[in-house]
C-alpha positions as CSV (number, residue, x, y, z in Angstrom):
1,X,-80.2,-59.3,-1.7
2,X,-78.4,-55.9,-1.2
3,X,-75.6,-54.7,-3.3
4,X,-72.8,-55.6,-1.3
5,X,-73.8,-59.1,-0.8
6,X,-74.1,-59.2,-4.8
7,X,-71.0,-58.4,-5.2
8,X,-69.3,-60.6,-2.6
9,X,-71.1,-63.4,-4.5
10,X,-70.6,-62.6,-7.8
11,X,-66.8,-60.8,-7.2
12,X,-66.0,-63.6,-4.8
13,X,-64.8,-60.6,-2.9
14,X,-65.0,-60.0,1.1
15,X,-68.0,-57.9,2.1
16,X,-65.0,-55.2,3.0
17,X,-63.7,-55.1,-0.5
18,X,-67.2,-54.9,-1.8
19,X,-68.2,-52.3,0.5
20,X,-65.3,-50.5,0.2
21,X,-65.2,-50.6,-3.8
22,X,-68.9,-50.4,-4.0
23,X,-68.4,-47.2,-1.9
24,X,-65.3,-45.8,-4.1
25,X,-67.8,-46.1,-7.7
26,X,-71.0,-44.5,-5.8
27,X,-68.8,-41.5,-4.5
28,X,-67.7,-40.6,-8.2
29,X,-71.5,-41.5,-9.0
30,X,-72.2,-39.0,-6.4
31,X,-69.7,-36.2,-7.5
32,X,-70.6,-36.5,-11.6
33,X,-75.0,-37.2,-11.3
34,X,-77.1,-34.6,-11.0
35,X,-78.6,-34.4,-7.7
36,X,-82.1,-35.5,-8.7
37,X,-80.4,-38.8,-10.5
38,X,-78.6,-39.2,-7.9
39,X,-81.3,-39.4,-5.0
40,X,-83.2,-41.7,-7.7
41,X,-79.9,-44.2,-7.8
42,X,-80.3,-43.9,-4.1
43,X,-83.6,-45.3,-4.0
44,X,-82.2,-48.2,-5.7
45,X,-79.6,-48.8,-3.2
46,X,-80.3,-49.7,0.5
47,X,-78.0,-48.0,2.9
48,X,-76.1,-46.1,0.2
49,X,-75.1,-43.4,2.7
50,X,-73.4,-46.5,4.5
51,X,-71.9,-47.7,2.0
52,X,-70.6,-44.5,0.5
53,X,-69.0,-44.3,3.9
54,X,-67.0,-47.5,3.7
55,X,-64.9,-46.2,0.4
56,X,-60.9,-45.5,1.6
57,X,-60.2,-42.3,1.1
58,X,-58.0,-41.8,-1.4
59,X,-55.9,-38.6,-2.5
60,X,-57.5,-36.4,-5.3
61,X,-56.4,-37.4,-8.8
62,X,-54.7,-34.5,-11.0
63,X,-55.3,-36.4,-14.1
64,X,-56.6,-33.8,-17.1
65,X,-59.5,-34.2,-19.1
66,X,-57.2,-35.4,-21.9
67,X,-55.0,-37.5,-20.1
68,X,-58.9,-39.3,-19.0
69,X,-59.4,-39.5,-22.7
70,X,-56.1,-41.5,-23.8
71,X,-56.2,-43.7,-21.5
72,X,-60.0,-44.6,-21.9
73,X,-59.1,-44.8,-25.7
74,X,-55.7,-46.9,-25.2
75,X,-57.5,-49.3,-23.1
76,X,-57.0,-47.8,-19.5
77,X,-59.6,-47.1,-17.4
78,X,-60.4,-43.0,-18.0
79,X,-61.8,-41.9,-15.6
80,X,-61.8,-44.4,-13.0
81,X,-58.2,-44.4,-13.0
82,X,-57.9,-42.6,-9.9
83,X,-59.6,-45.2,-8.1
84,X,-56.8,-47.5,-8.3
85,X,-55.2,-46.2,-5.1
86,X,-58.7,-46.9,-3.1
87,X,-59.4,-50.5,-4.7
88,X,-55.3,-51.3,-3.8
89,X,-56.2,-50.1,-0.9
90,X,-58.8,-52.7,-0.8
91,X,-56.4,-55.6,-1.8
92,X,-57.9,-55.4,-5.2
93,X,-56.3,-55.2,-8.6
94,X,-57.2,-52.1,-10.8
95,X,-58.1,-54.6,-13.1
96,X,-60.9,-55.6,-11.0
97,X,-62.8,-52.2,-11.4
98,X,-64.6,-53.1,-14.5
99,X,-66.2,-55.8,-12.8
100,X,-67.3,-53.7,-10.1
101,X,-68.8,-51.5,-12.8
102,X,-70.5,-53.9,-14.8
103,X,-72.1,-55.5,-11.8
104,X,-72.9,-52.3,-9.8
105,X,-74.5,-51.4,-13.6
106,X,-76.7,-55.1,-13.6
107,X,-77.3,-54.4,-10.2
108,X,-79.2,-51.0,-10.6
109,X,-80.6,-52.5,-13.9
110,X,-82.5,-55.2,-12.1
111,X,-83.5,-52.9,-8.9
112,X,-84.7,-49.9,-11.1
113,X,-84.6,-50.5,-15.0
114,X,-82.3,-49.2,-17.9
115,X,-82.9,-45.8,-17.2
116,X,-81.4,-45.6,-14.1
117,X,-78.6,-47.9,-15.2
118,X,-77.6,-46.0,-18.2
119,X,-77.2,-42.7,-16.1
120,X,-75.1,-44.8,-13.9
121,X,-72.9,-46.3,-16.8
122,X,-72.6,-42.9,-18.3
123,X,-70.7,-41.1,-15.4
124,X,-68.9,-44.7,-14.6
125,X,-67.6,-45.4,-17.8
């Protein structure tokens, strides 16, 4: 099963939304991971470059380092807070990015083992 098809069925999204989220968390992915984790997360991934490619596009963020910080401490969402704009966008709640997360994170997990899925939880988190 690929990764968007997990998500539809574990989300109960519509293969847009997953795409399109899916998409939004593996083009911060992309931006924080080294290259060579990266390219290894990509090789866990079928058609990542596709579904990179379904994310909106979404307005850079001018959210500080510490502003990240509080919110991640005050129950927010850090660094992912940006996101919110793209998974609106999507017709899905901020609140739904966690889930995304935590079964992007399973997904990976299962395809390539912790290693892989801890890198990916580090930048996502």
């Amino acid at each position: 099963m690929d990764y968007v098809a997990h998500l539809t069925s574990e989300l109960g999204v519509s293969a847009r939304q997953a795409a399109g989220g899916a998409g939004l968390l593996l083009t911060v992915a992309q931006q924080r991971l080294h290259r060579d984790d990266f390219m290894r997360l990509a090789d866990t991934i079928p058609a990542i470059s596709d579904i990179i490619g379904k994310a909106p596009r979404i307005a850079a963020s001018r959210r500080s380092v510490l502003t990240e910080t509080l919110s991640r401490w005050f129950g927010g969402l850090g660094g992912l807070a940006g996101l919110a704009t793209g998974f609106e966008t999507l017709g899905c709640e901020k609140a739904m990015i966690p889930r995304f997360v935590d079964s992007l994170v399973a997904f990976v997990r299962m395809k390539s083992g912790d290693e892989a899925a801890t890198l990916l939880q580090g930048v996502l988190r």
